[in-house]
Every structure is written in C-alpha cells, then in structure tokens.
N, CA and C atoms as a LAMMPS dump frame, in Angstrom:
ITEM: TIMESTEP
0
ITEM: NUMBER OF ATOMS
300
ITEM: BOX BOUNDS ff ff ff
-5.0000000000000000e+02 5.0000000000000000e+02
-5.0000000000000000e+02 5.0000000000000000e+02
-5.0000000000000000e+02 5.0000000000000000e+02
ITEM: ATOMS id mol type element x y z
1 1 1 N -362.84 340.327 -300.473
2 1 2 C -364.123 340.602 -301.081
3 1 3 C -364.895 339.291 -301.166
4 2 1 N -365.914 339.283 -300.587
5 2 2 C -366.854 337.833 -300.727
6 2 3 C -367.997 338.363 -301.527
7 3 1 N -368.156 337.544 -302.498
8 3 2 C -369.453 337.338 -303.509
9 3 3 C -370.651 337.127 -302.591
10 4 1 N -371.781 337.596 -302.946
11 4 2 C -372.705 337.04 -302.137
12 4 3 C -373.994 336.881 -303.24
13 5 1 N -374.159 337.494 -304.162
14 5 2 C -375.396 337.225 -305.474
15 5 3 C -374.521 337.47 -306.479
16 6 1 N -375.24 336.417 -307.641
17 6 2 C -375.393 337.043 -308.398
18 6 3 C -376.65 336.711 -309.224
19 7 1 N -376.742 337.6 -310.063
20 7 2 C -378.54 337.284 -310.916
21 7 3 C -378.396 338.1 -312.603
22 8 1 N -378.87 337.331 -313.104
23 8 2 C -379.103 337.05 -314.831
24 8 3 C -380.909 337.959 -314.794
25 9 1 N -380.336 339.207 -315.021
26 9 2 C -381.881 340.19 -314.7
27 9 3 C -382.528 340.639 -315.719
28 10 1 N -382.013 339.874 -317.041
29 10 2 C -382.114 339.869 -318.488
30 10 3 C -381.675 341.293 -318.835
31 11 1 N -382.027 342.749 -318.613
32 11 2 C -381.63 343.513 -318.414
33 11 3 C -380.432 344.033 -318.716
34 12 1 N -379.786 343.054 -317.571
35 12 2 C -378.259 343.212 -317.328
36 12 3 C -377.82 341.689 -316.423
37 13 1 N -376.562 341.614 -316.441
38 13 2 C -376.233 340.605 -315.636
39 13 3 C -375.543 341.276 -314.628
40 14 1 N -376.001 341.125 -312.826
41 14 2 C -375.215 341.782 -311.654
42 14 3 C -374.41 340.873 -310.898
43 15 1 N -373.516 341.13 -310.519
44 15 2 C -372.496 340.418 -309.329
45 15 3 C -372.273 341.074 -308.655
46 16 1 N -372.666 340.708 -307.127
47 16 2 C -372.618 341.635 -306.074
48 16 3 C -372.074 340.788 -305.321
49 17 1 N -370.776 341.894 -304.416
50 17 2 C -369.916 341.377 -303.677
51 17 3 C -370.305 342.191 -302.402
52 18 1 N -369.742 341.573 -301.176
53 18 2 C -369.575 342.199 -299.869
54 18 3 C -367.755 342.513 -299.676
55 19 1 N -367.46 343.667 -299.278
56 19 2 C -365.943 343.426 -298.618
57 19 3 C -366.212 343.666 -297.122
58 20 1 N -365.036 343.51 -296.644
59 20 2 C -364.87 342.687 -295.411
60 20 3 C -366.012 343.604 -293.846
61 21 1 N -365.842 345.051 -294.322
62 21 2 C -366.993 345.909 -293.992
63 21 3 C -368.387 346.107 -293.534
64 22 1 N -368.73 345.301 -294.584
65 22 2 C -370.031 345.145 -295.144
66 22 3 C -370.793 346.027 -296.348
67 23 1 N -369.442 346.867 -296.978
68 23 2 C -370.25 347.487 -298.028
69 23 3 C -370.666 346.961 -299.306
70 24 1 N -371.867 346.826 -299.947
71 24 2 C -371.686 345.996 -300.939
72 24 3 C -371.238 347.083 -302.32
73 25 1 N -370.742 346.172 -303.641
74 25 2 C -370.602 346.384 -304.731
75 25 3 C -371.207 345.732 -305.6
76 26 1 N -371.521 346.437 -306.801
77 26 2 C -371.994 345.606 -307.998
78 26 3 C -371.275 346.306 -308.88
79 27 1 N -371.21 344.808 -309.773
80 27 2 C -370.874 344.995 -311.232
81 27 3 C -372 344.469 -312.045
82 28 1 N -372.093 345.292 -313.212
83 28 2 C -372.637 344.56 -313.845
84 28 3 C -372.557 344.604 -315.7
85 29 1 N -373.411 344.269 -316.998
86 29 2 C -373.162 344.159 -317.912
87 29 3 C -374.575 344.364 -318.582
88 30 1 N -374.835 345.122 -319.327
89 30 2 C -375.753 345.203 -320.245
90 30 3 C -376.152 344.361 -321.398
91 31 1 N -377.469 343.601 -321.06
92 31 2 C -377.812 343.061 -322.349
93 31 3 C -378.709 343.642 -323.297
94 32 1 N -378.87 344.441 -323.259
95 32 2 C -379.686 344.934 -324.64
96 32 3 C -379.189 345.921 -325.499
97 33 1 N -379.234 345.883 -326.681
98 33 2 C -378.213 346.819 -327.358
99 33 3 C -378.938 348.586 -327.56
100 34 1 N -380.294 348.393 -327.025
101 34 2 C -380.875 349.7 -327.299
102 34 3 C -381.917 349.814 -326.108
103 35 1 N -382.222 351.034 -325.573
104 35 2 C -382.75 351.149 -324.661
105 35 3 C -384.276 351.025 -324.646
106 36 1 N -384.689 350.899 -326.011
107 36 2 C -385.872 350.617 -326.685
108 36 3 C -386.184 348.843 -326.133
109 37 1 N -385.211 348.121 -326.172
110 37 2 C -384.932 346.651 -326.349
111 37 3 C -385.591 346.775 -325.04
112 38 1 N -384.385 347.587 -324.155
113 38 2 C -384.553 346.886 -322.672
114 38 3 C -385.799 347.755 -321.9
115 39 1 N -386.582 348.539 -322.287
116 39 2 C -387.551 349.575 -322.184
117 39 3 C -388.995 348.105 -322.182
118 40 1 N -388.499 347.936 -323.807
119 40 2 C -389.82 346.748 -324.399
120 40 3 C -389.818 345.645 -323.116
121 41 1 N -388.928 345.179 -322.855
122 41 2 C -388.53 343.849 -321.586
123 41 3 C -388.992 343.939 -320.393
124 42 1 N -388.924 345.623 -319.75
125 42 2 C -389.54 346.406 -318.852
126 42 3 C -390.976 346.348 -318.353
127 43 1 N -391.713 346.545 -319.833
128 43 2 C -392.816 346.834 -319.819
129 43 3 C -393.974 345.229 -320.066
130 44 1 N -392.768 343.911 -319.776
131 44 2 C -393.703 342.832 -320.167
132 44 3 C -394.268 342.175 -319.384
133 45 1 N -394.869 341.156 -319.493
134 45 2 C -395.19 340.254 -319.095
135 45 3 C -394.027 339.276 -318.232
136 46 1 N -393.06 338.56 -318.465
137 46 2 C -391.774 338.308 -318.014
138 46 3 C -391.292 338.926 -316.817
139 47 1 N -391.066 340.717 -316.963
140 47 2 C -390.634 341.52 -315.976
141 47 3 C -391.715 341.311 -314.743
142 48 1 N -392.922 341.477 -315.09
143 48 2 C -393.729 341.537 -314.268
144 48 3 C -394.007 340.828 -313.085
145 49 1 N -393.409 339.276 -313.441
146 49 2 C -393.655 338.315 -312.64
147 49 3 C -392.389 338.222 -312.018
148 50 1 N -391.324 339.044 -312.584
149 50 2 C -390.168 338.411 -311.939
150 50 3 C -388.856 339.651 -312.459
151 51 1 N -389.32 340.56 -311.277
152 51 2 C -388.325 341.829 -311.7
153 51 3 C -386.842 341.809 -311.107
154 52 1 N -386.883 340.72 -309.853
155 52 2 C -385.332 340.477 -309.962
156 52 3 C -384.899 340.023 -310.361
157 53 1 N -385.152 338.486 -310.807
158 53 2 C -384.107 338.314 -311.993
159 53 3 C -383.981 336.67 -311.501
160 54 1 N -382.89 336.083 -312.237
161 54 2 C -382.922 334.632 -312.157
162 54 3 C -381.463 334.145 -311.51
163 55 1 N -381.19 333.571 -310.399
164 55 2 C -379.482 333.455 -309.984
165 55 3 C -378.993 332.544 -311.67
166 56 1 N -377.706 332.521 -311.382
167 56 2 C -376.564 332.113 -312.13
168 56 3 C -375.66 331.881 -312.122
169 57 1 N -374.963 330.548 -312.676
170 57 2 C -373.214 330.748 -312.094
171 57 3 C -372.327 331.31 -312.884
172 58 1 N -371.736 332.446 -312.689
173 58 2 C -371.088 333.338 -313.584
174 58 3 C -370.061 332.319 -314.436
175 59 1 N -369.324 332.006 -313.768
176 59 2 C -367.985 330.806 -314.031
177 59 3 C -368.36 330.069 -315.598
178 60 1 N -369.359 329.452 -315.457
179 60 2 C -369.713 328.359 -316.537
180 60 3 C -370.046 329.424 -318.074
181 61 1 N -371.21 330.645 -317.36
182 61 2 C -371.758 331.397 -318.537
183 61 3 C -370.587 332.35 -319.072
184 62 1 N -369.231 332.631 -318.241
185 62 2 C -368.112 333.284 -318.959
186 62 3 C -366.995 332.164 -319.863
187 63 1 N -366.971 331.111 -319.669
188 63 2 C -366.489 330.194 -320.246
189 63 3 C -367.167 329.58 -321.521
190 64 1 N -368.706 329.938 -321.453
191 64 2 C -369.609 329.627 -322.88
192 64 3 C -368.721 330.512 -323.676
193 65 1 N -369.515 331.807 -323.303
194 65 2 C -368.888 333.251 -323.857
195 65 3 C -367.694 333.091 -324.566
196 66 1 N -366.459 332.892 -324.528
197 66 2 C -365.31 332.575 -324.461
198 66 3 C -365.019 331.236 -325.529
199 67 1 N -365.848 330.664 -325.053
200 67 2 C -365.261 329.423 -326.256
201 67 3 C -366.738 330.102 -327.678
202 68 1 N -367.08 330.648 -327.687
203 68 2 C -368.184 330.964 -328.747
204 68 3 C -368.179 332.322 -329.28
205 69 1 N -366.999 332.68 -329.096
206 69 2 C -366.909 334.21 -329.687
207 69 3 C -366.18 333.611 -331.131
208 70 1 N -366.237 334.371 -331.697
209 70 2 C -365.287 334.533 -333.343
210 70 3 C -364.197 334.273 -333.09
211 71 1 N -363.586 334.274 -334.473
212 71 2 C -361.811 334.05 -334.494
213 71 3 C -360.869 334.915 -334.034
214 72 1 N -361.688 336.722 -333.973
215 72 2 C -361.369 337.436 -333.631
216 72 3 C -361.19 337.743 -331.943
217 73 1 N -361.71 336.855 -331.353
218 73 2 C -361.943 336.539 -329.87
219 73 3 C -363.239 337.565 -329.244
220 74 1 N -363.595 338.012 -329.993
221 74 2 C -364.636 339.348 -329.037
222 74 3 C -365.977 339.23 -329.687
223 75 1 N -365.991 338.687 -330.898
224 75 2 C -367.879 338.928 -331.537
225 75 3 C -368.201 337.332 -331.645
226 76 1 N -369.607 337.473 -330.746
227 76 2 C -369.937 336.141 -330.787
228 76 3 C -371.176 336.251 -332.1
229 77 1 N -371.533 334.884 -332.772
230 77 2 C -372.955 335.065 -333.964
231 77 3 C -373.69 335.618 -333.33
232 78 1 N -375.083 336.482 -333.955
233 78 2 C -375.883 337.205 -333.554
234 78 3 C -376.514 336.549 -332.466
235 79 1 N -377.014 334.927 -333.121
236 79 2 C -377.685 333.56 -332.322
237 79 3 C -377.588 333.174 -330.902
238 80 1 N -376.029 333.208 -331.174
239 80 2 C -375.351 332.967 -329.805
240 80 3 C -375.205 333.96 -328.606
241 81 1 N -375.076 335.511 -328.812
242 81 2 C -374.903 336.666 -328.56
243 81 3 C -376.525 336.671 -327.504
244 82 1 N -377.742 336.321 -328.383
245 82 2 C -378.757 336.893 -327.899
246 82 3 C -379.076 335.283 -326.559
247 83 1 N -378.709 334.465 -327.426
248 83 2 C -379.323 333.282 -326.649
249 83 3 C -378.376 333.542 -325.238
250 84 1 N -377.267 333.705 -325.393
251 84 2 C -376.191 334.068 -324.108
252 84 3 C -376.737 335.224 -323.063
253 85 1 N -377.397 336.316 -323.359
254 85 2 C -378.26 337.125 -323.021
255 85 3 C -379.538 337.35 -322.117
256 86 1 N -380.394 335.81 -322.911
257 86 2 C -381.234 335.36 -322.255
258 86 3 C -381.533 334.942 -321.183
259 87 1 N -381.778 335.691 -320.053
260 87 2 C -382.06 334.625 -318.938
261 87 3 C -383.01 333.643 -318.686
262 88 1 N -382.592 332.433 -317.913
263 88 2 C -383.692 331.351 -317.666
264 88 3 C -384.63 331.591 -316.389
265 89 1 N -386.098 331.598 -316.946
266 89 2 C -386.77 332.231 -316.464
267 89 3 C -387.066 331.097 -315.594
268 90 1 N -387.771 331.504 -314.401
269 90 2 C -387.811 330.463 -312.941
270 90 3 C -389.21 330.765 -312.315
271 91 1 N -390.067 331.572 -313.305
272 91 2 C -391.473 331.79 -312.559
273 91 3 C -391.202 333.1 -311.998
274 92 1 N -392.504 332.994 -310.876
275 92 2 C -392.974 334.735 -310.068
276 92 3 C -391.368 334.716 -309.219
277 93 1 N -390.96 335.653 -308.809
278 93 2 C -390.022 336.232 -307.967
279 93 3 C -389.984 337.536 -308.096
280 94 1 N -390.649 338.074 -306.695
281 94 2 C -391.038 339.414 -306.186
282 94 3 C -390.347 340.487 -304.959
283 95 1 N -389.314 339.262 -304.805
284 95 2 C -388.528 339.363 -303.302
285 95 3 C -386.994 339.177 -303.583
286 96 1 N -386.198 340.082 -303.224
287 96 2 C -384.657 340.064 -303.096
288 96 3 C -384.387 338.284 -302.711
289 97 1 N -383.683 337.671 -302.989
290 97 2 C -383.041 336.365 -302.121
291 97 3 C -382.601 336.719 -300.837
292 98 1 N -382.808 336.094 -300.221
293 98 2 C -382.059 336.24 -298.418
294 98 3 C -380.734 336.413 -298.455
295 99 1 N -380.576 336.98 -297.222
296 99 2 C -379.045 337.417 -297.198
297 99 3 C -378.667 338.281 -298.104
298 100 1 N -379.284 338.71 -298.97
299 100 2 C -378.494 339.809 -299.792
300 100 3 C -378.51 341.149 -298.656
C-alpha cells in the first residue's frame, strides 16, 4: 500500500493510499463534534477559498495527539482538542494536488 496524500480538510483529516493496483483508499477522522460545527465551516469564508484542504504530516500531528491526551490516555483539554483540529490555512486552493 503506498500513501500518496494526505490533507488536514478541517472537516476531517484524510489519508489516502494507492495499493499496488491502483485503487485508491481513504481513511479518515472527523473534526467537528456536531454537524452544525462542520455545516457552519462549510458555509465560510475559509471553505470557500480553499475546499480541499491543507497537506500534513500525519506522523508528527499523531505523536502531538499522544503526548497531550490526559492521564487517562484518550481525552485531550478542550484547548488542545480544538487547536489539534485546526487546520493551517495556506490561502486559495481550488485544485486537487497532482498526482492524486
């Protein structure tokens, strides 16, 4: 299975793989806790300029995750939770990345 994107779509976070085929897969993860949240995000200013989303290196942002959750290992502070969430925005992007 070879990785070929991934992107921080505030939305959600996707990782899309190729296997050897060429079929692709995604995974991905929901950031908003209500569909209202991610509805409001939809309809902004932000989305508008940039509905695919921002690349990312998964590796580093699952290792934040991980060292910043609770004692309990799974709930991170509200702070941290949303800021982790956030994607870094990079301007207009209107176009898939190449090669996807």
């Amino acid at each position: 299975m070879l990785r070929s994107l991934q992107l921080h779509l505030t939305t959600l976070i996707s990782r899309y793989y190729r296997d050897p085929d060429g079929n692709k897969i995604e995974l991905q993860v929901d950031n908003y806790d209500s569909k209202e949240a991610a509805d409001a995000f939809m309809t902004g200013d932000l989305f508008a300029v940039n509905p695919i989303g921002s690349d990312f290196d998964p590796e580093p942002w699952a290792a934040e995750v991980l060292s910043t959750s609770g004692a309990n290992g799974n709930t991170l502070a509200p702070e941290e939770d949303k800021r982790l969430k956030t994607r870094q925005e990079i301007g207009t992007r209107l176009e898939v990345p190449e090669g996807f």
